[in-house]
C-alpha positions in Angstrom: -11.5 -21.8 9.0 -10.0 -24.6 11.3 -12.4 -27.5 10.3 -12.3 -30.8 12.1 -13.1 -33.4 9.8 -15.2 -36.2 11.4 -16.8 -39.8 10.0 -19.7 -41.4 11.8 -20.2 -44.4 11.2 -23.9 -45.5 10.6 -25.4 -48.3 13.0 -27.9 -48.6 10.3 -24.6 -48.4 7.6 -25.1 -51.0 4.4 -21.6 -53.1 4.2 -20.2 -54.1 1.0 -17.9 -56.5 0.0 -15.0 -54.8 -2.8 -13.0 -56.6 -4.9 -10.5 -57.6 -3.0 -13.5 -59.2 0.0 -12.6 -56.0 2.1 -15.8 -54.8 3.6 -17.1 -51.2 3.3 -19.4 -48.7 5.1 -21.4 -45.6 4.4 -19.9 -43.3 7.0 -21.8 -40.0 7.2 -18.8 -37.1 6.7 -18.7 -34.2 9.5 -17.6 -31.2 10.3 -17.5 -30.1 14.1 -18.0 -26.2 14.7 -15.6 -24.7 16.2 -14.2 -21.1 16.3 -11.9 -19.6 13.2 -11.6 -16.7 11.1 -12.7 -15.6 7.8 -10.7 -13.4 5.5 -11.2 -11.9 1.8 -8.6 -10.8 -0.2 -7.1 -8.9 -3.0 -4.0 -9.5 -4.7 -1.6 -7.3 -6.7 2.1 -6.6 -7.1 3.4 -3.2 -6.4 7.0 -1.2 -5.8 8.3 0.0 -3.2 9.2 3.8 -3.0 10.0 5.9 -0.2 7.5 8.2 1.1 8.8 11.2 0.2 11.8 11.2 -2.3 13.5 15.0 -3.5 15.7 15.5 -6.9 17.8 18.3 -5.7 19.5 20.2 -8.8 20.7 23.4 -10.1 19.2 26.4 -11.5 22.3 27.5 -12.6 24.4 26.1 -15.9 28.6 25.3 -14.9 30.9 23.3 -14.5 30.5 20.8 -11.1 34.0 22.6 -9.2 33.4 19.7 -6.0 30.7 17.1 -4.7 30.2 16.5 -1.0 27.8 13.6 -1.2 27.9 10.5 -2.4 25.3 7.3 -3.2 24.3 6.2 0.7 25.6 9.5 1.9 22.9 10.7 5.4 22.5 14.0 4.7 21.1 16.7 6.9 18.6 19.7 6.1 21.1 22.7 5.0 24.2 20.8 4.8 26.5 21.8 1.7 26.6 18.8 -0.8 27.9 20.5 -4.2 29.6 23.5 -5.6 29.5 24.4 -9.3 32.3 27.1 -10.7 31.6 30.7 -9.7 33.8 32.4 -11.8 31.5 33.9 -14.7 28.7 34.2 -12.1 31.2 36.2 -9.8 32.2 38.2 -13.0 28.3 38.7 -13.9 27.3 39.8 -10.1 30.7 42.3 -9.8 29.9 44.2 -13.4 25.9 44.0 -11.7 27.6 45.8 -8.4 29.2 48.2 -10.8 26.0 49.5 -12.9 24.2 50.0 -9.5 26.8 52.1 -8.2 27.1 54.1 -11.9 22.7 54.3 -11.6 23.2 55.2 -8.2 25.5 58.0 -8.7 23.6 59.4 -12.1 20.3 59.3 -9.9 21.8 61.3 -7.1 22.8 63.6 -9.4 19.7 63.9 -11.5 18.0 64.4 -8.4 19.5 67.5 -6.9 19.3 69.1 -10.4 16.1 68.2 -10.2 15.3 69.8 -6.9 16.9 73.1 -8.1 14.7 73.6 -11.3 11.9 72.7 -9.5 12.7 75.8 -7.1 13.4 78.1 -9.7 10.2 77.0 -11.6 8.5 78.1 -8.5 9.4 80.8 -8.4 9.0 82.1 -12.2 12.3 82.0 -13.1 12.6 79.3 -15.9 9.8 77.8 -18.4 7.7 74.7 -17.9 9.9 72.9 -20.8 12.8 72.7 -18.8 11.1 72.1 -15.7 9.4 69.4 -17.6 13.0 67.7 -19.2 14.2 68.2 -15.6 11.4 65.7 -13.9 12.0 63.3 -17.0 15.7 62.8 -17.0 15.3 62.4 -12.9 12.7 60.0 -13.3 14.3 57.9 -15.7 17.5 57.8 -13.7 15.8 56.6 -10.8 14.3 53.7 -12.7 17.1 52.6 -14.3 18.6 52.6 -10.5 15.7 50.3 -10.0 16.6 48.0 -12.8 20.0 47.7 -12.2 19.3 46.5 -8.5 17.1 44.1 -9.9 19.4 42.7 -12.4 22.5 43.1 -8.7 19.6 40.5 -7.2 19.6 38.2 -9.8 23.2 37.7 -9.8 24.1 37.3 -6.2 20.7 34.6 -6.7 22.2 33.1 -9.6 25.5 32.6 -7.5 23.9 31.4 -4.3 22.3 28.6 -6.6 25.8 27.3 -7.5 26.3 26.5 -4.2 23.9 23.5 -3.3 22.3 22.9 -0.2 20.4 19.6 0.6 17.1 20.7 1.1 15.8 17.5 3.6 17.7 15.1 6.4 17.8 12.2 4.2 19.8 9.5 2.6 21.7 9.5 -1.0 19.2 7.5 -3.4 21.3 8.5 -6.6 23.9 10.7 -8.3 23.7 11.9 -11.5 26.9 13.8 -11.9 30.5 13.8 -11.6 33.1 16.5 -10.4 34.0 18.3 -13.7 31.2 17.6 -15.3 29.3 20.7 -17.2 25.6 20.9 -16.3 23.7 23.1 -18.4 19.9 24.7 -17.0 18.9 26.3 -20.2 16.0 24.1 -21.1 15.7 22.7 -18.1 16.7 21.8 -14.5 19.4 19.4 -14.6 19.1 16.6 -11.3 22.6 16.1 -9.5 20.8 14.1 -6.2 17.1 11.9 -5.5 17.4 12.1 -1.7 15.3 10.2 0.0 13.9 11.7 3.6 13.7 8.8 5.8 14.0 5.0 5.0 12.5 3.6 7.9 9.1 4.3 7.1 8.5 3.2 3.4 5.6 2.9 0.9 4.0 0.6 -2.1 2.3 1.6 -5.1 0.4 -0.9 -5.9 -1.5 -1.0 -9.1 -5.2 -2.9 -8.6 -7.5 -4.4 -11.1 -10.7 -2.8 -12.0 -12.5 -5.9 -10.8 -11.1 -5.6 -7.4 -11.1 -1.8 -6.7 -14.6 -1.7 -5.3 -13.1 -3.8 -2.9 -10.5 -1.7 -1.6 -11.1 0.9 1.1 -8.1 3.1 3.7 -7.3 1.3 6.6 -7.6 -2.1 5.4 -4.2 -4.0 6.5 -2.0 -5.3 4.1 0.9 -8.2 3.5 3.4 -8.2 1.2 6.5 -10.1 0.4 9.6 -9.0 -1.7 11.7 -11.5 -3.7 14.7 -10.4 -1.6 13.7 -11.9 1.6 11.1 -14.9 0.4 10.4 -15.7 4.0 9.8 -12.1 5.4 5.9 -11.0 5.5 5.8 -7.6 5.6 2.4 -5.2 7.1 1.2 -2.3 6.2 -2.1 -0.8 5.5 -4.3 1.0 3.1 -3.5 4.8 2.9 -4.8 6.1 -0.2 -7.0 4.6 -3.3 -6.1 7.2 -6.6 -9.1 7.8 -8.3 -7.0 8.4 -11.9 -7.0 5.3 -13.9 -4.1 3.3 -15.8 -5.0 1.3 -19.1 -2.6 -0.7 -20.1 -3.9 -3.3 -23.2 -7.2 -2.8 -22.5 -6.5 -3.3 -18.8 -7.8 -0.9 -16.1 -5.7 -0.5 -12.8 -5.5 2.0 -10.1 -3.1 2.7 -7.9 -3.4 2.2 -4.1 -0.7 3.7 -2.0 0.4 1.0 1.2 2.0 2.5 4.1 5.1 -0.1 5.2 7.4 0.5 8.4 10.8 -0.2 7.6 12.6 -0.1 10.9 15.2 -2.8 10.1 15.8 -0.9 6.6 15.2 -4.4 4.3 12.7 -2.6 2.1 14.5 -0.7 -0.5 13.4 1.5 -2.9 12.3 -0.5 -6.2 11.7 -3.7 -4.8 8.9 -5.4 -6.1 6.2 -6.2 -3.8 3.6 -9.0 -3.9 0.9 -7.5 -1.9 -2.1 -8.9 -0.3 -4.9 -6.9 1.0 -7.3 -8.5 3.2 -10.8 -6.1 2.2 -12.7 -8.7 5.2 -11.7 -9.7 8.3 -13.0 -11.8 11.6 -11.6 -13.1 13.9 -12.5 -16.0 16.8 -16.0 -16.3 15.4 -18.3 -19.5 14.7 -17.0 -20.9 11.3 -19.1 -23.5 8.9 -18.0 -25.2 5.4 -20.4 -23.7 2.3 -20.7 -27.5 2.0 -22.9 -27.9 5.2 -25.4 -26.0 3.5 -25.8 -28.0 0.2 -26.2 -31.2 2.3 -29.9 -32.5 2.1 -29.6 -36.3 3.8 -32.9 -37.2 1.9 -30.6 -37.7 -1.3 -29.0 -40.7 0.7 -32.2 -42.6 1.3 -30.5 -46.4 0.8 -28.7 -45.3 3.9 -31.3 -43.5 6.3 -33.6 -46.4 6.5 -33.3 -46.5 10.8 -32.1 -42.9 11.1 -34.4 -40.9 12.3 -34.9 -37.4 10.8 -36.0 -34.2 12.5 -37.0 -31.6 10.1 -38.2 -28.2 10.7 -41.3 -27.4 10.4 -43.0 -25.8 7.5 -42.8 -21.9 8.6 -39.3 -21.9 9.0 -38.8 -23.6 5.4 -36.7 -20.6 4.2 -34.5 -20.3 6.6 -30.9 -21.2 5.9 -30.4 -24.8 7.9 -27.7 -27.6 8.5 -28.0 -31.1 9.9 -26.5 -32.2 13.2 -25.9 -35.5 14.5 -28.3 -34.7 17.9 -27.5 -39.0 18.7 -25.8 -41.9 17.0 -29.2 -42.5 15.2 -30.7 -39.1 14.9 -30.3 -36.2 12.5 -31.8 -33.0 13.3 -32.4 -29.6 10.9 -31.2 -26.8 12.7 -32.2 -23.5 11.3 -28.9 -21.0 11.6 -28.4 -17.1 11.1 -25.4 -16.4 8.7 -23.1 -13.4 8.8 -20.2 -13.2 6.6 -18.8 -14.9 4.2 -15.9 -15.6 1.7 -17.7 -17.6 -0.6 -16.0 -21.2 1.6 -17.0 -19.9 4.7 -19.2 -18.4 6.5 -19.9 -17.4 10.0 -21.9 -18.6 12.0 -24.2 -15.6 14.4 -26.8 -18.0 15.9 -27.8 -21.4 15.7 -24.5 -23.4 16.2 -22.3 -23.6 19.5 -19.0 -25.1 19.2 -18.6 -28.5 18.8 -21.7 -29.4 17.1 -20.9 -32.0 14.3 -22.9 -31.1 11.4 -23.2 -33.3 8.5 -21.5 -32.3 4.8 -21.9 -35.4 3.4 -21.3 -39.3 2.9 -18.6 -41.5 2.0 -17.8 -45.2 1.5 -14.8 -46.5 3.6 -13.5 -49.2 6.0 -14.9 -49.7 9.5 -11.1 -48.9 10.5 -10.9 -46.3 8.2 -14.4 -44.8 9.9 -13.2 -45.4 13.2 -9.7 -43.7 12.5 -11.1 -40.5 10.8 -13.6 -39.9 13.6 -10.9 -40.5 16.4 -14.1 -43.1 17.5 -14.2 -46.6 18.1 -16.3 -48.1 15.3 -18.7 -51.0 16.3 -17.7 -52.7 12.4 -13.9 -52.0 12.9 -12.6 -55.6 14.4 -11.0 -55.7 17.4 -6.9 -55.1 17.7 -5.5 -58.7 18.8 -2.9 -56.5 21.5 -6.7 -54.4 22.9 -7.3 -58.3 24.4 -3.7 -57.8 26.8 -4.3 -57.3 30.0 -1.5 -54.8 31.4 
């Protein structure tokens, strides 16, 4: 809140005399209203990620035969970015072709045998043994057909998968292999590429005390600066609060996932991001100090001997209330409705208008001093010799 900070001087002021002969007044400390805005917010640090990140790898074990990307490479959906040896899978998918066409051929063959003991059978002329040996040795031709065009599939899959595709338009991140280097997919699927799909529109985890969760809601805006560029503020806002919590030495965080363009591509992935979240917000309202409310002027009664004092009357006791100077000798309760606050401010919904100059308090100080901090000409200040020149 913008505050204005005011002294009036007291007509009725008692003047003291310091140590050094100087002479003193009790100045009555103001505020005047005027509009501001009054904010509440969470801190945290956070990293910055990209929104959505891929680890492209192989499903396929062999040796890396030729890479196509690089770290920083722009990649498009479907463009070829790495080739592993094919050799032992073109061996494995040749001898694959060759069982089908052996299972293809004993099948065909089972099957018009087949097809001529079921006719005699029809027709009497062998038993139901053969007949029966016939269907079986068809039958299991034809599955083992089906088994070795299964195992053909595999292969021709196995050897599509050593040629790698990327599988978003993106950007390099990483690359965690070399051309000639042997991956191997046995126990798992080894990474060759983290590509991330667009830079320009990034995101920070940020990780959120358990005290300030409750706080936190989507669609709050958010700041955040990176070490990087000290004298950047970056926006963003509240996308997601994870409900799954982190303890980490007895400390409870959650995460809270900030959206953050990027269009000027400073944010890169890993920075670290001090964030601030600002869970209340409002702008160009009526703003007052918490300190205009704890000010009772009948604590000051050396001081308030000719100042006349207009309270308000009993039924309205309750009723939050400052003081305003209503003349130069007159202090008058006014009873005000509060909105929100921050625990320094608050606003002001009825009561006040701007440029009301409510009392906070009193201090001791010079009549020029007075005179100064009000911007007023003080009746105890003495007179400039050069105010006396006529221009």
């Amino acid at each position: 809140m913008k505050l204005i900070n005011t002294i009036i001087a007291l007509s009725v002021a008692v003047i003291a005399t310091t140590a050094c002969h100087e002479k003193t007044i009790a100045a009555w400390e103001t505020i005047k209203i005027s509009q501001g805005n009054i904010s509440n917010t969470v801190t945290a640090t956070g990293t910055v990620e990209p929104i959505s990140e891929v680890e492209v790898g192989t499903q396929v074990s062999g040796i890396v035969e030729h890479l196509y990307a690089d770290y920083n490479s722009i990649v498009k959906k479907g463009q070829l970015i790495a080739e592993l040896d094919k050799s032992n899978l073109l061996i494995e998918y040749r001898s694959k072709q060759s069982n089908v066409a052996s299972a293809q051929s004993d099948f065909d063959y089972q099957e018009k045998n087949f097809k001529r003991v079921e006719e005699l059978h029809q027709k009497g002329l062998i038993s139901d043994e053969d007949y029966d040996t016939a269907l079986h040795t068809y039958e299991t031709a034809k599955n083992a057909l089906d088994v070795s065009k299964n195992e053909l599939t595999k292969a021709r899959t196995n050897l599509n998968y050593a040629t790698i595709y990327s599988p978003i338009d993106g950007v390099v991140l990483s690359k965690a292999v070399e051309e000639g280097q042997t991956v191997n997919a046995g126990m798992n699927t080894p990474t060759l590429f983290t590509i991330a799909e667009d830079l320009t529109k990034m995101r920070v985890i940020a990780d959120i005390d358990e005290a300030d969760i409750g706080e936190v809601v989507e669609g709050q805006r958010v700041e955040f600066t990176v070490d990087a560029y000290p004298n950047d503020v970056f926006e963003g806002s509240v996308q997601q609060v994870r409900l799954e919590p982190t303890t980490t030495s007895n400390v409870v965080t959650y995460e809270v996932v900030i959206s953050a363009e990027n269009p000027d591509l400073k944010l890169k992935p890993g920075l670290t991001a001090n964030i601030t979240i600002y869970t209340l917000e409002k702008n160009n309202v009526l703003t007052i100090s918490s300190k205009a409310l704890r000010f009772n002027p009948s604590t000051y009664t050396e001081t308030i001997e000719d100042l006349k004092l207009n309270k308000l009357d009993s039924s309205r006791i309750n009723q939050k209330s400052v003081w305003v100077f209503t003349s130069p000798k007159e202090l008058t309760e006014r009873a005000i409705t509060l909105g929100v606050s921050n625990s320094v401010n608050y606003e002001v919904v009825s009561g006040l208008t701007d440029n009301d100059l409510v009392v906070v308090g009193q201090k001791d100080m010079t009549p020029e001093a007075a005179a100064q901090s009000a911007g007023l000409s003080s009746p105890f200040a003495p007179k400039h010799p050069g105010n006396n020149k006529k221009k």
